[in-house]
N, C-alpha and C positions, 0 to 999 in steps of 0.2 A: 113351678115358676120357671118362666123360660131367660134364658142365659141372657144378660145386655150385649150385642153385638153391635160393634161400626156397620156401617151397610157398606160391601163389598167395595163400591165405588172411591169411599172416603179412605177407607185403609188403604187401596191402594193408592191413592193420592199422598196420604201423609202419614199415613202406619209410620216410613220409617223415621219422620223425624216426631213422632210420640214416643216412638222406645226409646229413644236418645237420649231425651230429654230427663236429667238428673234434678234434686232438688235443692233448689239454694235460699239461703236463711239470711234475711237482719232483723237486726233491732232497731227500732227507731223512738223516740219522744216527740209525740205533736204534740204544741200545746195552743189551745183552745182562749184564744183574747178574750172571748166576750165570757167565758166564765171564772174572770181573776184569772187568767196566765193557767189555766189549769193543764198539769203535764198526765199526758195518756202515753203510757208505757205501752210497746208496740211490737208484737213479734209477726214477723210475714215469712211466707214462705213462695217461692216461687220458682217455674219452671227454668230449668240453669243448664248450659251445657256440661257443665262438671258442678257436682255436688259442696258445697264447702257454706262460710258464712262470708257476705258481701261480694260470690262471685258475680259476673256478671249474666242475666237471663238471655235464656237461647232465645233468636231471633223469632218475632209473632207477634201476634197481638191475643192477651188474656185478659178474660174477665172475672172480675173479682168475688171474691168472696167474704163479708167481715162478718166474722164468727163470735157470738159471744158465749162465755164459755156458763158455767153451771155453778152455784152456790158453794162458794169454799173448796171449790178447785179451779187448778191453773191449768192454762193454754195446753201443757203439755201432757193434759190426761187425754187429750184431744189427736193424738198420734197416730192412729188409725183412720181419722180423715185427711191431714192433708198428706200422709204415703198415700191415699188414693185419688185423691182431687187433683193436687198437684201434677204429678205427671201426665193427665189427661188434657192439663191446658187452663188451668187456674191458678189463680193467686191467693192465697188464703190469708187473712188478717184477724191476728187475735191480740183486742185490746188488753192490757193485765189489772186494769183498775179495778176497785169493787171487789176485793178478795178476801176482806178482813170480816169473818164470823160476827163480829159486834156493832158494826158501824157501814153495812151493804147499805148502799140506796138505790133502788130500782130505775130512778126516773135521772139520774147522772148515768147509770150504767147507760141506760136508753139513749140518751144525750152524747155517749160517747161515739156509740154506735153507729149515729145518725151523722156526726162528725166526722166519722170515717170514711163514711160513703164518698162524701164529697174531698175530701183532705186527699186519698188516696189516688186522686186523682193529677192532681200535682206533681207527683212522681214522675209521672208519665213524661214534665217538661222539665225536669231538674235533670240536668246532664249530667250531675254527681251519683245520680242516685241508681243503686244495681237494677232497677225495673226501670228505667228511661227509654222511654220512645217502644216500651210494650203491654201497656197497659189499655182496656178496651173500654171505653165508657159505657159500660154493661154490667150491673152489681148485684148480686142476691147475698139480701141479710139473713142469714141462717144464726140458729142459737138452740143449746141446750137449758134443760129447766131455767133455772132464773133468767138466763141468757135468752133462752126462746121467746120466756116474757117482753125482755126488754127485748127484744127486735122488735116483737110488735108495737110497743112504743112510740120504736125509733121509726119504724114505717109507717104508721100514723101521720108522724108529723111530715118524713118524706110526700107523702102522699098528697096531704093537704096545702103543701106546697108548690106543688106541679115538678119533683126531683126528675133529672131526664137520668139520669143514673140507673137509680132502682127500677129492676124489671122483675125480681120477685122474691117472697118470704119464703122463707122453710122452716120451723117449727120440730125441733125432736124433742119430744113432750114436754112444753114448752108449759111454763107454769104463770099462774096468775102474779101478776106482781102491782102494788097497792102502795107504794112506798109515797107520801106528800099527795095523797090523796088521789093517784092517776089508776089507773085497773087497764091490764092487757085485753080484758075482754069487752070493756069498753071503746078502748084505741081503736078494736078489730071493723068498728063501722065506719070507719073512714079509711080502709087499705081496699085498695082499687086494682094493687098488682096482682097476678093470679101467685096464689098460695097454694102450701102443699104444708101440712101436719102430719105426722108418725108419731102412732101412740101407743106401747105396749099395754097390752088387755091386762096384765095385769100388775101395772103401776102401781103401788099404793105410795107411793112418797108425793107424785102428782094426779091425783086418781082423774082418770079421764073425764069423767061424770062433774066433775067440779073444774076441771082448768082446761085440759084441749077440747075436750066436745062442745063447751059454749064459746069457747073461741073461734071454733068452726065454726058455727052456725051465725054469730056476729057477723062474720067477716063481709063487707061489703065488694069484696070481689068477684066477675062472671065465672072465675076460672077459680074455682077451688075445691078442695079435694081432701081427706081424712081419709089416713090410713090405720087399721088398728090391730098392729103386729101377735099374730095369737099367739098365746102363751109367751109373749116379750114384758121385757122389766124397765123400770126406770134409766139405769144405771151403766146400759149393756150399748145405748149408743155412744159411748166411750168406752175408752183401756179401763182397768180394774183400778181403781182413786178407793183409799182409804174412807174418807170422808161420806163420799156418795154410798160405796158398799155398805158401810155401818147403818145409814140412816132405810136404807131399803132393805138390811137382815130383820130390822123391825117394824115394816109398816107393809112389805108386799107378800104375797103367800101365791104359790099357785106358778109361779115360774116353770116352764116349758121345755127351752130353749136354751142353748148357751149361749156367749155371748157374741162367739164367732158364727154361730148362724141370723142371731140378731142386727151385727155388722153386714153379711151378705144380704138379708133383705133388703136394708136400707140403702146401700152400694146400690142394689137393682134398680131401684123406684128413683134414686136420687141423681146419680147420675142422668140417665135420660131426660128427666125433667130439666135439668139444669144445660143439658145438650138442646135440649129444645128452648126454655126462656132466654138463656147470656146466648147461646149462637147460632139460634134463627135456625136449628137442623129441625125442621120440621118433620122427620123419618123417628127421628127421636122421639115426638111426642105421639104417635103411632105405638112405636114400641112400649113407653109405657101404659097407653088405654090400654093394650092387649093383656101386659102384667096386671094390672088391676082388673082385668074383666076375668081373667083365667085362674089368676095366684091361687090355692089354696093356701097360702101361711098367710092371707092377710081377711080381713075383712072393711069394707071403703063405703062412706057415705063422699057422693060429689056433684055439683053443681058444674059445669062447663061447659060457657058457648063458644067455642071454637071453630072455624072453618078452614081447613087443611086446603090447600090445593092441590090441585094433583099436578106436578110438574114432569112433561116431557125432558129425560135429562140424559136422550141419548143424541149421536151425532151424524151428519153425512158428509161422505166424503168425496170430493169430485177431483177432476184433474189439477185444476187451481188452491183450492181452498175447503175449510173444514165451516157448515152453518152447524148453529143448535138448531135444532126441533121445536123449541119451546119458543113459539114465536111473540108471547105477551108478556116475556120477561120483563120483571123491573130495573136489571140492570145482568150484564156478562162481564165476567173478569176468563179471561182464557190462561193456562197455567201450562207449563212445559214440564213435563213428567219427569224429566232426567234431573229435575234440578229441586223439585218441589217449591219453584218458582210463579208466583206471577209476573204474567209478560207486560210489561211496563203499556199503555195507550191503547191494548188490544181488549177492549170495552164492547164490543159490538155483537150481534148474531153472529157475523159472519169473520171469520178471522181467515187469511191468504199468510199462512207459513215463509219465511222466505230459506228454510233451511227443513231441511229433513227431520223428522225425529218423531216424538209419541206426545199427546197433547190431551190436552181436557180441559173441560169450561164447567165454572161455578155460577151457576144461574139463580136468582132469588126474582120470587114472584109472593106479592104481596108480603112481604118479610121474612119469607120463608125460604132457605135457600138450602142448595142442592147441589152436590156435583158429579159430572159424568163418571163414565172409565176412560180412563187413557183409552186413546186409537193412536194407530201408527200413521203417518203422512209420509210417501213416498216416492208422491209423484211431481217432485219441484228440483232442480238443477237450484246449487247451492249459490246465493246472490250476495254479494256486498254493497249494500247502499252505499252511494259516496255522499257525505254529509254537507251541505252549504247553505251558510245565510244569506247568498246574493240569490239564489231563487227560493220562493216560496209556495208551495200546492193548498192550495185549499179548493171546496172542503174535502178532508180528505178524511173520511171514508165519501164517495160523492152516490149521488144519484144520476143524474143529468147532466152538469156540465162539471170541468174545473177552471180553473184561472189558473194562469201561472205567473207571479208577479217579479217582479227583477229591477235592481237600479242600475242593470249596465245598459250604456246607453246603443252600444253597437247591436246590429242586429246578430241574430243567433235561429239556429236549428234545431228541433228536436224530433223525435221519432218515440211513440207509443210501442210497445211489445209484450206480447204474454212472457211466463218465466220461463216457456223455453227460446223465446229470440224471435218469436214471428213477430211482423211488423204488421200492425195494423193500424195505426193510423203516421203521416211524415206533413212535416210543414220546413220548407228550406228557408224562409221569411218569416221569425217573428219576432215580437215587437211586444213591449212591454204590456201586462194586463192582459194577455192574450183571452180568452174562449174559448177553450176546444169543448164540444159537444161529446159528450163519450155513454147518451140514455140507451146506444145500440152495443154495446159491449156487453155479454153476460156477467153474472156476478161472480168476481174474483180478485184476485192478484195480478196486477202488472205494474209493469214499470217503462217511466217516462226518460230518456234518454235527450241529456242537452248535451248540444256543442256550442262552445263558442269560438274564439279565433286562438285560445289556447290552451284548454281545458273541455274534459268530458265529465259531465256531473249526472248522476244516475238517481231517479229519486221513485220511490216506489210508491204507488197510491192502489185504493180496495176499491172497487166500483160494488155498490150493495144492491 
């Protein structure tokens, strides 16, 4: 089984603000109107620049995770995923409802589930709330035994809804659940988002043959995939739970593996998928076909029609200005390496630096995105834009021409110049609404230089 690595590029883009990144905890009570005021007790867990409860989350945008948890255990048998989810760039939600051995219902569990998806999202504009303004509208419902049931459930009904939320199920042996007459493996023909199952070969508390493997083969999803952990057990995709252990000392036989190498499969196959469904890193879902085609600790039945693009996601660099390579991108964000910043408007192929430093552009082509390596830029003399609303440049990245618009009524001067100071284009007369022609300028960086009768206003525009 080959190691999950970031691809070179992305670590060094944001390696350093991932290890940074600590975990921070609340507790919350949503309650749900339309089912009698019902209160869903609520533990999250999320990426925090200092670890504690209610600090506030380091700055980003995450996407979610609501986890439902396993038959007669609580959230916190569950410790071993979000120490690893978490820091990688996730939110983890684990409802506490549905714990009591005599009175579980499958189809509230489900309901809750379903409730979070969308609930959790609120957060995002509640300025009280420790995950405010970092939350991604990107969700995968994930669940163990009973919990895996009821996600499918809860994704059912997401699905049939048209949720913009849910982008995918994960399943760790994830059990049939029948509770008011609903069944997981009936739900599974109506879930459309690509899925992903893990199932230890030798479960007997959920035996595969009876709860994940027709749940797989239901699933109405292009993208779906069953993994089936050799020599894995029920109980082993969580910490050691009293509960669980007892009920799999007498129903599985035949265990393999401990529990810490049953953890590391699922780390391998799970993260990548979830790097690839919640964040578009499409290098990630690469990485996992390869694990699934080569593993030998697993064995996969899988359905997926996916088309990967292949994105050029290196750079050139000229006198002026840094282009992508990747000329049918869907969209460019350019980032400034020293800062693990994006640069605020610089949206375009081509960006024209106005200060020295090391750079990189995050490209996404057909939903899939990508980013470079830093390159250095070191061929620009350091500019300060002088900022004014009495002139106006559009359009500014331009092709052809620009305008320069102004409401002072006296006339005025201005003078075109690359960034080191040559003048290439001078007008001593103008006059409001101007036209200057600029389709004979190569593509880059300069900057447009006004006078008036008592001020010099400097304003930089990108010729593409």
């Amino acid at each position: 089984m080959k190691t999950l690595l970031l691809s070179i590029s992305t670590f060094l883009l944001f390696g350093l603000s991932i290890a940074q990144q600590q975990i921070g905890h609340m507790t919350k009570t949503f309650v749900d109107a339309s089912r009698n005021n019902r209160n869903i007790q609520t533990e999250i867990y999320y990426p925090a620049i200092t670890a504690g409860n209610n600090v506030t989350a380091s700055p980003g945008e995450y996407p979610v995770i609501v986890f439902g948890h396993g038959f007669v255990m609580a959230w916190d048998a569950y410790t071993n995923l979000w120490e690893e989810f978490v820091p990688r760039g996730y939110i983890m939600v684990f409802p506490r409802t549905e714990g009591n051995a005599f009175s579980t219902n499958h189809q509230n569990f489900g309901w809750d589930l379903q409730f979070l998806v969308n609930e959790i999202q609120n957060e995002d504009v509640l300025s009280t709330s420790p995950i405010y303004n970092v939350v991604s509208p990107a969700t995968a419902l994930m669940g163990h035994s009973m919990g895996g049931g009821a996600a499918f459930l809860a994704a059912d009904s997401l699905c049939s809804n048209g949720n913009q939320y849910l982008k995918t199920l994960v399943g760790l042996a994830p059990a049939e659940s029948s509770t008011n007459g609903v069944s997981s493996i009936s739900s599974s023909t109506n879930i459309t988002v690509p899925a992903l199952i893990l199932s230890g070969v030798q479960d007997g508390v959920t035996p595969p043959i009876d709860h994940h493997i027709p749940m797989y083969n239901a699933l109405g999803a292009t993208c779906k995939t069953i993994l089936n952990i050799i020599g894995g057990a029920h109980c082993y995709f969580a910490n050691t739970n009293a509960a669980c252990d007892f009920g799999e000392s007498t129903s599985s036989n035949g265990i393999s593996i401990s529990r810490n190498e049953q953890h590391s499969i699922t780390f391998d196959f799970v993260n990548s998928w979830l790097d690839y469904t919640l964040k578009n890193d499409c290098n990630a879902f690469t990485v996992f076909q390869d694990s699934v085609v080569t593993s030998t600790r697993i064995s996969y039945s899988q359905t997926c029609n996916i088309n990967i693009p292949i994105i050029d996601n290196t750079i050139s660099v000229s006198t002026t200005s840094l282009t992508s390579n990747e000329a049918n991108a869907t969209s460019y964000q350019w980032f400034d390496c020293s800062s693990n910043t994006p640069i605020p408007s610089e949206t375009y192929q081509l960006f024209s630096p106005i200060t020295n430093g090391s750079y990189a552009v995050e490209i996404e082509v057909n939903g899939c995105k990508e980013i470079s390596n830093c390159v250095n830029f070191t061929n620009t003399l350091d500019v300060t834009e002088i900022v004014s609303s009495t002139f106006n440049i559009y359009p500014n990245p331009a092709n052809d021409k620009i305008t320069i618009d102004t409401d002072i009524k006296s006339a005025y001067s201005i003078n075109i110049t690359d960034l080191n100071g040559k003048i290439i284009y001078l007008d001593d007369e103008m006059q409001n609404g101007k036209v200057v022609n600029v389709h004979h300028l190569e593509k880059g960086c300069y900057l447009i230089n006004i006078y008036t009768e008592n001020q010099k206003i400097i304003k930089r525009f990108v010729k593409q």
